[in-house]
N, C-alpha and C positions, 0 to 999 in steps of 0.2 A: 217834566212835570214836577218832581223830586227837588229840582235846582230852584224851581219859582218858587214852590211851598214854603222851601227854606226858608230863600229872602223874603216872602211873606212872615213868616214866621217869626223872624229876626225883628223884622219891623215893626211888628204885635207888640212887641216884647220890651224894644226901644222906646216903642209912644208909652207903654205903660211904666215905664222906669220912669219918664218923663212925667208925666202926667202926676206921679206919685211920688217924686220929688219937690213937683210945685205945688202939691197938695188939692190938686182939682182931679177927677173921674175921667178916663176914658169914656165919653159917651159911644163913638159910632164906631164899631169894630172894622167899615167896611170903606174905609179911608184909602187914598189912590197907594199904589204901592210901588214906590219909585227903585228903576232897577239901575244898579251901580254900572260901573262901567266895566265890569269884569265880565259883565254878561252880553255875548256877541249879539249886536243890532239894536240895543238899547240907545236911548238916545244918547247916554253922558260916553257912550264905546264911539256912538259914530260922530259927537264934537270929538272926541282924541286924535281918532283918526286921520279929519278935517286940517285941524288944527297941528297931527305931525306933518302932514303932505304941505302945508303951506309954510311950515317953518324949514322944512327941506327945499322947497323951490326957492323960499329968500335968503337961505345960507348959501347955494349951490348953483344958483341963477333958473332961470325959467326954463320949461321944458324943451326942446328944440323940436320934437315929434309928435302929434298925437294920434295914435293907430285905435283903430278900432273893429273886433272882432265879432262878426257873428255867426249864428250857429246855422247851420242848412239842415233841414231835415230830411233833405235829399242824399245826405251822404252815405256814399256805399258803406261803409262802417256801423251805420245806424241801419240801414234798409237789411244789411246782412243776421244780426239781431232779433230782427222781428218774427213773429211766427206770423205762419199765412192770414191772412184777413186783419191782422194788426197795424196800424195806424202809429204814428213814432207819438202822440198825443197817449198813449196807452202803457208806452214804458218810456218814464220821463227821469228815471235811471239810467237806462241807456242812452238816453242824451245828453245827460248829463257827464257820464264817464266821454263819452266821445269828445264830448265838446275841452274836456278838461284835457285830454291827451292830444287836440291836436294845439290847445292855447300852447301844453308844453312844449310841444314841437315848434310854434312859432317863438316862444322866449329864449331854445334854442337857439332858432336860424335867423333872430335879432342878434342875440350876442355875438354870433360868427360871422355879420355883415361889418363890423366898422374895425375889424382888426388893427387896422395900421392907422385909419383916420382918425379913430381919435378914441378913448374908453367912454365907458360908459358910467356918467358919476351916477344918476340915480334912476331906478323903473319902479313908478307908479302902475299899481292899477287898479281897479275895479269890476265885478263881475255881476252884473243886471241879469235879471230876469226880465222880459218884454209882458207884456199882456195874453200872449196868446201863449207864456208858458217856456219857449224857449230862450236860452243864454245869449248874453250876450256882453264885450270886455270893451272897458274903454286902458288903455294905454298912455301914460307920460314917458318919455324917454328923453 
């Protein structure tokens, strides 16, 4: 909340330099307030993003793999967690740590599948949320 106010803040402050350099009033203080791209999930963060992932498949060639993870909440790792009468829908923490540890362990036992076939020039990916709340990874390799 602290990080928005700021860049609200900042932006008050820019339109009124503005406004008061071209000798006209700020009239509406409550003007859209556009967030940079420093700040994660803004839009100008997710064109960078876009925009590196596509500049790396046309220097590096196209993906050869696309894997895609998702999350069970049947997993004994998550089901072990819960307290009795709890629902994995109730601690969406622990699903989220689970899910994170076993992506690790798959980016692991990717890396140690093509040993001698060939390296691995670039891994894209991405990490969704579905509708009903749990994770889920899409993969370029």
């Amino acid at each position: 909340e602290s990080r928005l106010a700021y860049i609200r803040a900042g932006q008050l402050a820019a339109r009124r330099e503005d406004a008061a350099l071209m000798g006209t009033d700020v009239s509406c203080e409550s003007e859209n307030v556009f967030l940079p791209a420093s700040f994660l999930g803004s839009n100008a963060w997710c064109s960078e993003q876009i925009a590196d992932a596509l500049t790396i498949a046309a220097n590096c060639g196209v993906p050869t793999f696309f894997v895609t993870m998702t999350c069970n909440p049947d997993w004994p790792e998550i089901r072990a967690k819960l307290r009795p009468g709890q629902e994995w829908q109730d601690a969406p923490l622990v699903v989220a740590r689970v899910f994170k540890q076993k992506l690790n362990a798959l980016f692991k036992a990717l890396k140690t599948m093509f040993p001698n076939a060939g390296r691995v020039v670039y891994r894209l990916f991405a990490v969704e949320f579905q509708k009903r709340g749990l994770p889920h990874c899409h993969i370029l390799i």
